[in-house]
Legacy VTK file of the C-alpha trace (Angstrom):
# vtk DataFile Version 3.0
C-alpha trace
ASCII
DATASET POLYDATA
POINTS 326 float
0.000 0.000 0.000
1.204 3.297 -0.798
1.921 6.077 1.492
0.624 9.532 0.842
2.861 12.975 1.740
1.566 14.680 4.937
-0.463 17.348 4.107
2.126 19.802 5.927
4.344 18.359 3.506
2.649 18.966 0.356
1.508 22.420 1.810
5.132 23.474 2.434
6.190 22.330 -1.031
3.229 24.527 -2.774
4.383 27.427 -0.987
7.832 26.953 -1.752
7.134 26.192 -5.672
4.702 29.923 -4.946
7.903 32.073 -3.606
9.814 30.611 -6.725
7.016 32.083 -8.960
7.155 34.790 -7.450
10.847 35.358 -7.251
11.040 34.396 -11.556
8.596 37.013 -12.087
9.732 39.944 -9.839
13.529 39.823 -9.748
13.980 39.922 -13.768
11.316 43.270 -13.663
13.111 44.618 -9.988
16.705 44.365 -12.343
15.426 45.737 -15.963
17.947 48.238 -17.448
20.152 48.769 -20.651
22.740 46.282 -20.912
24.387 46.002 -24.594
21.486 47.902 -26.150
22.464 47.244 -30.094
22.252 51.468 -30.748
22.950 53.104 -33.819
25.605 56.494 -33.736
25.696 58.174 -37.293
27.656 61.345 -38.199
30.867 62.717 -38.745
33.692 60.120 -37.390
35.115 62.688 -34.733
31.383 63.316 -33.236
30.776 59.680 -33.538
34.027 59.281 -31.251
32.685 61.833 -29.022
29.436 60.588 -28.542
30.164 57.004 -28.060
32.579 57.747 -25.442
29.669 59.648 -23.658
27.167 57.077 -23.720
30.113 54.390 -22.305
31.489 56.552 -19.531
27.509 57.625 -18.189
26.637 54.242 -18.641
29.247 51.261 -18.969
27.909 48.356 -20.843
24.531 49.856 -21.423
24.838 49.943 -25.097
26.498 47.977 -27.989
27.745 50.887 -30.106
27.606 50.440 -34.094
28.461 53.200 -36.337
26.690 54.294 -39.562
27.882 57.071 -41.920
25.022 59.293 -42.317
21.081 58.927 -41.514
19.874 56.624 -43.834
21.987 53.628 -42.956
20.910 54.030 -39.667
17.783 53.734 -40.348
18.004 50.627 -42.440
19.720 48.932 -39.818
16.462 50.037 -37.090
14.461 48.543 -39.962
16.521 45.066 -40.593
16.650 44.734 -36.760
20.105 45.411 -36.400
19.639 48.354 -33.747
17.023 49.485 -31.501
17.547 52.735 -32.449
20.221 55.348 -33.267
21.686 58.689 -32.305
22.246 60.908 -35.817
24.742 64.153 -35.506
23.477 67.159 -37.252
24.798 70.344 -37.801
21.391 71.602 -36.186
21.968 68.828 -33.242
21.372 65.607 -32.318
18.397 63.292 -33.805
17.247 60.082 -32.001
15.409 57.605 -34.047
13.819 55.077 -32.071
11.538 51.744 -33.120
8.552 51.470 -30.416
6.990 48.009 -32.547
10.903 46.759 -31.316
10.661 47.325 -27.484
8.451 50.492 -26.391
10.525 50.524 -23.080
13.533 50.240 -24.994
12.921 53.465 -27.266
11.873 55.273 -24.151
15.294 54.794 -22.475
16.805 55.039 -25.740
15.079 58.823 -26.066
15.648 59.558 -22.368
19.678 58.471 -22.031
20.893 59.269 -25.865
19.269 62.521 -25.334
20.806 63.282 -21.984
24.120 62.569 -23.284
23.694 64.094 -26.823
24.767 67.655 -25.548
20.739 68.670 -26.146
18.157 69.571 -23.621
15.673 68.799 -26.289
16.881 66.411 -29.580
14.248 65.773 -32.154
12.969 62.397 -31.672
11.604 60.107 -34.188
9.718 56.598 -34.318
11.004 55.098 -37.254
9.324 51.874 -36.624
6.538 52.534 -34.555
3.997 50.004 -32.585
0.311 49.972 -33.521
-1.467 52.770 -33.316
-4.041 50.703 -30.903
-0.811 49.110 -28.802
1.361 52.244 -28.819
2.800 51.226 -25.033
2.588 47.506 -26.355
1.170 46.141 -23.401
-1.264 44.089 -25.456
1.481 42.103 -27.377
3.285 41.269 -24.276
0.239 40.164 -22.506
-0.510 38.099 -25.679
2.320 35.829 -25.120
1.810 34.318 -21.609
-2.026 32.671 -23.041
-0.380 31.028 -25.956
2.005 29.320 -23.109
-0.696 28.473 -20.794
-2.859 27.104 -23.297
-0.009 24.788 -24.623
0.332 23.341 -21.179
-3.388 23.393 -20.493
-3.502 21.129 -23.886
-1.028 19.141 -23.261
-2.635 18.420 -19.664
-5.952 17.548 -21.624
-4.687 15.664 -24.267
-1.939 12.954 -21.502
-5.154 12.967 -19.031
-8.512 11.991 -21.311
-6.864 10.564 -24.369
-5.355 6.949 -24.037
-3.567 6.610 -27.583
-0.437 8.126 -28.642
-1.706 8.266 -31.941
-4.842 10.662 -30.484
-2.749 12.877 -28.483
-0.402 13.626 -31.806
-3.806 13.784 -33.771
-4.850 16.355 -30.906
-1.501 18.360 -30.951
-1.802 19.004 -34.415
-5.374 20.296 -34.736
-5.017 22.468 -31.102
-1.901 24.209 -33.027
-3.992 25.133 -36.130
-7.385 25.839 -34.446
-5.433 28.092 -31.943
-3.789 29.784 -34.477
-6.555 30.932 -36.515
-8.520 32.015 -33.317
-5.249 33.770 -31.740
-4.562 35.637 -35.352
-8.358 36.579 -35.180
-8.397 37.885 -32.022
-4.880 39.674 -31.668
-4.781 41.061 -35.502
-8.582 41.401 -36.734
-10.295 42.155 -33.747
-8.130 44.256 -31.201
-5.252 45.283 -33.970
-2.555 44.278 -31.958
-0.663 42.626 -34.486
-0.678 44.547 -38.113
0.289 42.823 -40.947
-1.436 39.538 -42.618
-3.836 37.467 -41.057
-2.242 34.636 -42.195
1.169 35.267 -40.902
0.227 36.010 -37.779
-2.082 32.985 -37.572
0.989 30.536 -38.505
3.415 32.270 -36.176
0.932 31.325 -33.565
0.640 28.418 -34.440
4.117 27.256 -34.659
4.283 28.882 -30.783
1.121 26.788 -30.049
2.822 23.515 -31.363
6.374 24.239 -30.396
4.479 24.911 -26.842
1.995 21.675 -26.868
3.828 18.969 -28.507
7.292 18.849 -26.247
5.372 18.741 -22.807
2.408 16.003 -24.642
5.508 14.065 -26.056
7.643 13.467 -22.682
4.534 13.001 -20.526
3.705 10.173 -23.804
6.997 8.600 -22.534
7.026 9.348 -18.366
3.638 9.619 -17.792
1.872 12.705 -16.186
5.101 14.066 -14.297
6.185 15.033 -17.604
3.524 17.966 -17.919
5.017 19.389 -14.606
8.267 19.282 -15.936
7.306 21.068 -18.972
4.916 23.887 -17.146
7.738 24.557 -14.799
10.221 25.247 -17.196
8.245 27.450 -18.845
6.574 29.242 -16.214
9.937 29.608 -13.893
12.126 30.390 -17.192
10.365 31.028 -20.191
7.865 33.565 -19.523
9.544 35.715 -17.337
12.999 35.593 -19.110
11.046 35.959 -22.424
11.615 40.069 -22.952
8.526 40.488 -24.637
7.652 43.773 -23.007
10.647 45.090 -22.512
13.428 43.562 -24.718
15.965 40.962 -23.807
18.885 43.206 -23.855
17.144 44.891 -20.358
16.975 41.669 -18.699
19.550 39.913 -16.469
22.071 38.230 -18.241
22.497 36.014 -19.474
19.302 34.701 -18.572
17.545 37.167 -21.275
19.349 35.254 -23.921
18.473 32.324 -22.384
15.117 33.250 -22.677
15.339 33.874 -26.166
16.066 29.569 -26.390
12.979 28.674 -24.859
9.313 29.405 -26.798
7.964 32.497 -24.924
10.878 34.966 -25.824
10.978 33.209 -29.424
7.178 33.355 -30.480
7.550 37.207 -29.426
10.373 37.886 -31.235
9.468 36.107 -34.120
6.169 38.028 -33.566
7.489 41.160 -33.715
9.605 40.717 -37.037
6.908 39.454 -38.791
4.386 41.640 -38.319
6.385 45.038 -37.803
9.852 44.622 -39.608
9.043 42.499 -42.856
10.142 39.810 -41.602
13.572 41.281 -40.625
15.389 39.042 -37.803
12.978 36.592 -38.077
15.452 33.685 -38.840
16.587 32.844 -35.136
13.438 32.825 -33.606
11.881 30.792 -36.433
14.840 27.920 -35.812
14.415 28.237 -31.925
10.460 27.206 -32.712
10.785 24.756 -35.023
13.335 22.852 -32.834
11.043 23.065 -30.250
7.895 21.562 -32.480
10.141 19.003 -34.031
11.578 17.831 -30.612
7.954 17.003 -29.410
6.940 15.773 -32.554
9.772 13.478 -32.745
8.676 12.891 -28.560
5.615 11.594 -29.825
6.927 9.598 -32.591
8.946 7.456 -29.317
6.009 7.017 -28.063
4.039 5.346 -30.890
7.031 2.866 -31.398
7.190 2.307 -27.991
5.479 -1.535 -26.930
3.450 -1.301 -24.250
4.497 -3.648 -21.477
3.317 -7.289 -21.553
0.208 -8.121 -19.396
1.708 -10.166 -16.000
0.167 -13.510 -15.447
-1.973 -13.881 -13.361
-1.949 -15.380 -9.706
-4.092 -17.991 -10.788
-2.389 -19.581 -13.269
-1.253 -22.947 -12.916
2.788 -23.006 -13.748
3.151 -25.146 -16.697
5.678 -27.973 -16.435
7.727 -28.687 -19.390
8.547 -32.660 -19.263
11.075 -34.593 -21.273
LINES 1 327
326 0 1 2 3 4 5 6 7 8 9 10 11 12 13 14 15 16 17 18 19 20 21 22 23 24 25 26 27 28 29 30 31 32 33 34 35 36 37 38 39 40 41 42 43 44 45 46 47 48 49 50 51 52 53 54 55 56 57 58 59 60 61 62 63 64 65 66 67 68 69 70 71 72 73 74 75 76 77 78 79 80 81 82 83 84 85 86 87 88 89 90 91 92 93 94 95 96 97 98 99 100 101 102 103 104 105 106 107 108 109 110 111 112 113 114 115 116 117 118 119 120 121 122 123 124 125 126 127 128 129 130 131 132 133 134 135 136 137 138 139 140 141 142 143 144 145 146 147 148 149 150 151 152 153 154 155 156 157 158 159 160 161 162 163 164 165 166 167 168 169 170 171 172 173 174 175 176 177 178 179 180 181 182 183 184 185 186 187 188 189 190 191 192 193 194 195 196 197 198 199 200 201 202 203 204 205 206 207 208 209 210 211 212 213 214 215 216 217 218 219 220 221 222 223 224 225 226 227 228 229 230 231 232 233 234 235 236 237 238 239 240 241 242 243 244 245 246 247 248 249 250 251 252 253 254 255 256 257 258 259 260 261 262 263 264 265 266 267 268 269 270 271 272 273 274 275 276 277 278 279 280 281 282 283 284 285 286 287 288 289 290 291 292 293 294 295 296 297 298 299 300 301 302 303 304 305 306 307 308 309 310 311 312 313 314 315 316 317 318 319 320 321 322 323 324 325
């Protein structure tokens, strides 16, 4: 007969798995600030000297400096993704160019610092790549990532707890990453305009999330049983959500636990997110691997567990032994 854990036991563990939630979630936002912010400096070489030392020695290591000869590289590199944003020397004074659909907190401390240390009380500021007019603060993106998490782990709860066949729970995968897609792209790009762009991209970029969220946690609870779904919704929930940057940027996160969180499906369905729907598609590449790994790990998950033999019936008790004889 088995024994069951005290009920102080269990109680002390569920608070203990509670202050971990709360310390993934608060430390990362009690620590955000600049650290090797990709920013643009464009100008004449001596006042691209100048400045650069001026960001450094106000802030070391806040930003990754990269010059550009004059305005308009700059601002091709804010639109391929290369920069957040980028300080441009004028003969009138400094410009800032910022991208809000990037990181609105990171154009805000890109406006407040490069403009402190620009010489300028007041720099012109501009939005080259701005967020959607309905999401200017981007709060609704960023909120938008944390359901398509829970509802991969709420699927893949459903799927290892009602349905008995491997075969199912793949069949069940699939359809839950398509179905959620559409309805995700509906709500977050037709109805509430969070997500500009096509339909149909953002529908398949959550979808890939939705998969690359659902099929790893169905797969290894297909081969371990249910502790496998608590394996999965922990990882995610003490590492990839709050380590994902998607309202703030991963470059004003702890490190190196914001690139970390750029490896795990949270911080790479909003990344991909944003580059898809606000930059053409620019940096979309590394997120889009990161993803796909993910899906085809659980897929392939799954696949063990279809070949896998289930384990022979024992005899029973009652069985009479048979004796081989010569």
């Amino acid at each position: 007969m088995k024994t069951r854990p005290h009920p102080l036991v269990l109680a002390l563990a569920v608070a203990a798995v509670q202050s971990l939630m709360v310390l993934a979630f608060a430390w990362p936002s009690a620590n955000t600030a600049p650290r090797d912010v990709p920013l643009g400096v464009a100008g004449p070489d001596a006042a691209v000297t100048q400045l650069s030392q001026r960001l450094e020695q106000a802030q070391p290591g806040a930003f990754e400096v990269s010059s550009y000869p004059d305005e308009a590289a700059a601002r091709e590199a804010i639109r391929d993704r290369e920069v957040y944003g980028a300080v441009v020397v004028t003969p009138q004074g400094p410009k800032v160019l910022t991208a809000s659909a990037a990181s609105p907190a990171v154009a805000q401390a890109l406006a407040q610092i490069a403009s402190a240390q620009a010489g300028a009380p007041a720099p012109a500021v501009e939005d080259v790549v701005a967020a959607d007019p309905d999401d200017p603060r981007g709060t609704g993106f960023a909120t938008m990532i944390l359901p398509l998490v829970m509802s991969g782990i709420a699927a893949s709860a459903v799927l290892t707890l009602l349905v008995r066949t491997v075969r199912d729970r793949l069949l069940g995968v699939l359809v839950f990453a398509v179905a959620g897609g559409l309805l995700t792209a509906l709500i977050a790009h037709t109805w509430l305009s969070l997500t500009p762009g096509s339909y149909l991209e953002v529908a398949a970029v959550a979808a890939l999330a939705s998969l690359a969220t659902a099929a790893p946690i169905t797969g290894l609870a297909s081969l371990i049983g249910p502790p496998g779904i608590g394996v999965g919704a922990l990882t995610l929930l003490f590492l990839g959500n709050p380590f994902s940057g998607a309202a703030t940027g991963p470059e004003l996160l702890p490190q190196p636990w914001g690139a970390l969180g750029q490896l795990l499906q949270p911080g790479a369905a909003a990344s991909l997110l944003r580059s898809v729907t606000f930059f053409d598609g620019a940096g979309a590449l590394a997120p889009l691997l990161v993803l796909t790994a993910w899906a085809l790990l659980g897929l392939a998950l799954l696949a063990a567990g279809l070949l896998r033999r289930p384990p022979a019936p024992a005899a029973s008790s009652d069985e009479e032994p048979v004796v081989l004889t010569a």
